[in-house]
LUMZAMI-868116 format. One line per 8 residues: number of its first residue (from 1); for each residue x, y, z of N, C-alpha, C, O. Coordinates in Angstrom, 2 decimals, always signed. Layout:
N
NUM = X Y Z X Y Z X Y Z X Y Z  ...
! end
This chain:
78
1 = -131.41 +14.43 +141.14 -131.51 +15.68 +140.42 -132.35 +15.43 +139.15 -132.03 +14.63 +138.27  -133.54 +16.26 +139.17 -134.20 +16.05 +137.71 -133.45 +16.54 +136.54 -132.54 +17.33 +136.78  -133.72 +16.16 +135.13 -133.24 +16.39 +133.90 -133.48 +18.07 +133.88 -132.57 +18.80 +133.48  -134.81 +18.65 +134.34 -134.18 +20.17 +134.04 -133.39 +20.59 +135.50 -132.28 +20.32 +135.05  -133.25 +20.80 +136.16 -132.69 +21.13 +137.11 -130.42 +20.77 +136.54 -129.41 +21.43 +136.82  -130.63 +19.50 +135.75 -129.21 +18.57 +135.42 -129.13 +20.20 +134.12 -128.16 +20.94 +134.31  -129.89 +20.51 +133.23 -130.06 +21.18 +132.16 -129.36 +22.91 +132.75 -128.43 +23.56 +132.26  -130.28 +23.22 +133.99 -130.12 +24.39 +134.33 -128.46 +24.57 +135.13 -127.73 +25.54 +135.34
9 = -128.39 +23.72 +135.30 -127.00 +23.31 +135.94 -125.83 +23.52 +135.19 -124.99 +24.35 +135.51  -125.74 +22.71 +134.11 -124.96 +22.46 +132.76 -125.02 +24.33 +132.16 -124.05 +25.07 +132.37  -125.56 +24.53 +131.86 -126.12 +26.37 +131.51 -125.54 +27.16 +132.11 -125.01 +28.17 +131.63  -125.55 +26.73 +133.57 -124.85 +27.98 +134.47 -123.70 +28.25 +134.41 -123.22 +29.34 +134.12  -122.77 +26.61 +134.84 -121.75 +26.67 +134.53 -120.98 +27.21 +133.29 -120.00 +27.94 +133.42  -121.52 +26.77 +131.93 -121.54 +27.41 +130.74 -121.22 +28.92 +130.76 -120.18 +29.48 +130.43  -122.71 +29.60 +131.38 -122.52 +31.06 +131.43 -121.23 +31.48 +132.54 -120.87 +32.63 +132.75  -120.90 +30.76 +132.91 -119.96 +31.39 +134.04 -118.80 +31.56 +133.55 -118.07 +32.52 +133.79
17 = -118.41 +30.09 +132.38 -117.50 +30.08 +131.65 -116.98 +31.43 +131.20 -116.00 +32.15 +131.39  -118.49 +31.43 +130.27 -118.24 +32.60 +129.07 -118.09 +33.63 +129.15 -117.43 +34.31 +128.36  -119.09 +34.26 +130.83 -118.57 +35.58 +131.34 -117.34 +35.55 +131.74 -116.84 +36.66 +131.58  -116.62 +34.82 +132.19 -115.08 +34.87 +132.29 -114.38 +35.00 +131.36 -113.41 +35.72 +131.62  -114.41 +34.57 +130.22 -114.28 +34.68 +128.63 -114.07 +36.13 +128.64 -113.01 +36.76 +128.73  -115.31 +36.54 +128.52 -115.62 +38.11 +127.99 -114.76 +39.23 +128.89 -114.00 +40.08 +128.43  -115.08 +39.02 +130.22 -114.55 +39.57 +131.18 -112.99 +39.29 +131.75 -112.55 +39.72 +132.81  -112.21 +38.38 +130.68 -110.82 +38.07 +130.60 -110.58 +37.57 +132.65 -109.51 +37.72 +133.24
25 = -111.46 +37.18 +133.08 -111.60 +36.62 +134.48 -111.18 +35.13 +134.68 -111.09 +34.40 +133.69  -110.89 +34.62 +136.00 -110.70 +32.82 +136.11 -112.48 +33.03 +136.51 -113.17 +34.01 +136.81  -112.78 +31.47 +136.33 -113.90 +31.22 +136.47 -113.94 +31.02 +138.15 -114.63 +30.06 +138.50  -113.69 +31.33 +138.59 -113.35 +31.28 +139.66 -114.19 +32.42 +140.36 -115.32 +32.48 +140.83  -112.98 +33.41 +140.19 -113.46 +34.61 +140.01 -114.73 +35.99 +139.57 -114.99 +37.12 +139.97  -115.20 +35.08 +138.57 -116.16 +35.16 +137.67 -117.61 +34.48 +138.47 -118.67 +35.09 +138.65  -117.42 +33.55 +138.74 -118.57 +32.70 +139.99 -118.78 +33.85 +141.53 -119.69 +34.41 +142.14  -117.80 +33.74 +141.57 -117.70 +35.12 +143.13 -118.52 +36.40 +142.65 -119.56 +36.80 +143.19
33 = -117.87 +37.01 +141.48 -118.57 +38.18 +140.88 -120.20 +38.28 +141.11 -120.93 +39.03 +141.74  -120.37 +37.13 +140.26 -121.56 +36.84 +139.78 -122.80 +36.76 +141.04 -123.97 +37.11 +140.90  -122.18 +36.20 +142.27 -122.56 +35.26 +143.37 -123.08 +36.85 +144.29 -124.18 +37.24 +144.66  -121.60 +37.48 +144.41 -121.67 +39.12 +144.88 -122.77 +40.07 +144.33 -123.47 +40.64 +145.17  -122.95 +40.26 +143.26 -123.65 +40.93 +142.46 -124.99 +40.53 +142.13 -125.65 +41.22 +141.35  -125.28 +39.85 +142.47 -126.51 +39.04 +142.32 -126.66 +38.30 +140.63 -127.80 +37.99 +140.26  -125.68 +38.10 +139.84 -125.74 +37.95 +138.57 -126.68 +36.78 +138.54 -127.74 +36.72 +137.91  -125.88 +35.42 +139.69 -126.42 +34.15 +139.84 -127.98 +34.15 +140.06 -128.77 +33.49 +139.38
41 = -128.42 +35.29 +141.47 -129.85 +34.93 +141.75 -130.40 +35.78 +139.99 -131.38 +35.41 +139.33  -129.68 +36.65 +139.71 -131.00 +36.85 +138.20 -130.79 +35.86 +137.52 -131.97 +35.55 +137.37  -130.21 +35.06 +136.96 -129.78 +33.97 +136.35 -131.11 +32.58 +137.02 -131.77 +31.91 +136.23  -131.19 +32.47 +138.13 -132.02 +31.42 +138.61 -133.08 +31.80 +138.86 -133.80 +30.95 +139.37  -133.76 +33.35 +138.61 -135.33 +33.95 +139.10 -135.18 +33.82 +136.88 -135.84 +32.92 +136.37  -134.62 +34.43 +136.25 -134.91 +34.11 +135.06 -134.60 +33.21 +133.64 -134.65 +33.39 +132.42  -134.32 +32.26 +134.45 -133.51 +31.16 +133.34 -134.54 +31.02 +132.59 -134.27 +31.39 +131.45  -135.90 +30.56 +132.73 -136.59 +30.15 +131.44 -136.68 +31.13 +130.32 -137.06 +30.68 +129.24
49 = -136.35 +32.67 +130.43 -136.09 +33.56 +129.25 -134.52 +33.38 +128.78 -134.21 +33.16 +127.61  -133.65 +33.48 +129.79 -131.89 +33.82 +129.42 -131.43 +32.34 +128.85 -130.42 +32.24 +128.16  -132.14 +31.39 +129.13 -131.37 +30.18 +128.12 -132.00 +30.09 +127.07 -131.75 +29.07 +126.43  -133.03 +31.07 +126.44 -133.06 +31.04 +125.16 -132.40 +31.90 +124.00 -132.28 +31.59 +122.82  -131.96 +33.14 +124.69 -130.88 +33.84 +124.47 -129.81 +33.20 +123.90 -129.71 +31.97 +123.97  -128.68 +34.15 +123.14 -127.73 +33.73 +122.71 -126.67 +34.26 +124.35 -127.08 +35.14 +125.10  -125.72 +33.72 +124.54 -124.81 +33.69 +125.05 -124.16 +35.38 +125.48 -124.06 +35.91 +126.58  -123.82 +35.86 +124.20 -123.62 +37.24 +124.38 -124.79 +38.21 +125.09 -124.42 +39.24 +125.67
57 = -126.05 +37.90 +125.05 -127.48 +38.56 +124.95 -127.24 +38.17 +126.56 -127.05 +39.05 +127.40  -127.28 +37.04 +126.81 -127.24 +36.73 +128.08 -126.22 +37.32 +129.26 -126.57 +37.49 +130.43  -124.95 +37.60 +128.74 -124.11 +37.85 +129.51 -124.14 +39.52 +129.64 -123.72 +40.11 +130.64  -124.79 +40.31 +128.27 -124.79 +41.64 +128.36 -125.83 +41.94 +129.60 -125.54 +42.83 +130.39  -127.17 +41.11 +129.78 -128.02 +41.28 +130.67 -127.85 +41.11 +132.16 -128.29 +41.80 +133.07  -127.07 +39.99 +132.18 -126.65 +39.99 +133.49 -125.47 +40.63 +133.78 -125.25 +40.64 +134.99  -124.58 +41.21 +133.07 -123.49 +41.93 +133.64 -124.46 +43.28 +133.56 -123.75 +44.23 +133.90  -125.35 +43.59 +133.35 -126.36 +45.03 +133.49 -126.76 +44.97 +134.84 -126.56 +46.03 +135.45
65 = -127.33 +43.98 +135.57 -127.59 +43.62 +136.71 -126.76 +43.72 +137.57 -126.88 +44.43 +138.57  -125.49 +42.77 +137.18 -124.37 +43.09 +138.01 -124.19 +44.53 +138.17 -124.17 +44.99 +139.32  -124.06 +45.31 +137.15 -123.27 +46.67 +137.63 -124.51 +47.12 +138.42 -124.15 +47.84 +139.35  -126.09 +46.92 +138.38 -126.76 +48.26 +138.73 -126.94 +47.95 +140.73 -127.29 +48.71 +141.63  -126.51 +46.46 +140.72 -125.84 +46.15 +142.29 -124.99 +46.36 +142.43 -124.71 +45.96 +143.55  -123.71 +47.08 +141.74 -122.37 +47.55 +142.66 -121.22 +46.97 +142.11 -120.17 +47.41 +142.58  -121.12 +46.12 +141.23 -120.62 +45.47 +140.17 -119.60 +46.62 +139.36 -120.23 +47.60 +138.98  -118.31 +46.65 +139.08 -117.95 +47.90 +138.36 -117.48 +47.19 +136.60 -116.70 +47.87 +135.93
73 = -118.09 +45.64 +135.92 -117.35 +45.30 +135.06 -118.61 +46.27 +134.21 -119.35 +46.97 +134.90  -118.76 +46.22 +132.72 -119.58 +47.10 +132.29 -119.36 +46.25 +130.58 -118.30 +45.88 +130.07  -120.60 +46.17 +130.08 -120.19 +44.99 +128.85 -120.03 +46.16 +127.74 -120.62 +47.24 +127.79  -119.37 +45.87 +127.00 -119.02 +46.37 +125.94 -119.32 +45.66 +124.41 -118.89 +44.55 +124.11  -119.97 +46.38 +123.67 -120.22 +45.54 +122.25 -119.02 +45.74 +121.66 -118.53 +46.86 +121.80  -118.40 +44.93 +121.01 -117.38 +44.80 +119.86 -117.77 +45.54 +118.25 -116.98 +45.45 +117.31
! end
């Protein structure tokens, strides 16, 4: 496995974390979502923009994606 590929890897998991975080989900759960919804393939067609993002920026974008595939979580700003 190359160093970015080890990088993009480390990231994902991360984001999967954190959308579970936000989305009070098991990561588990949160991976399925993501996987269903296509969160993951936008996540891997646009990682070189979303890992420069902050975390929140990132997760609002792809849970946008998620919902506009069928997805019913919906992000909410605090």
């Amino acid at each position: 496995m190359s160093r970015e590929e080890t990088y993009q890897l480390k990231y994902t998991i991360a984001l999967i974390a954190e959308f579970a975080k936000k989305f009070h989900l098991g990561k588990k759960q949160a991976y399925n979502y993501l996987k269903r919804f296509n969160g993951l393939g936008y996540l891997k067609s646009y990682y070189d923009v979303l890992h420069t993002l902050s975390f929140e920026e990132a997760i609002r974008d792809i849970s946008i994606i998620c919902f506009r595939n069928g997805g019913k979580l919906q992000y909410q700003d605090l």
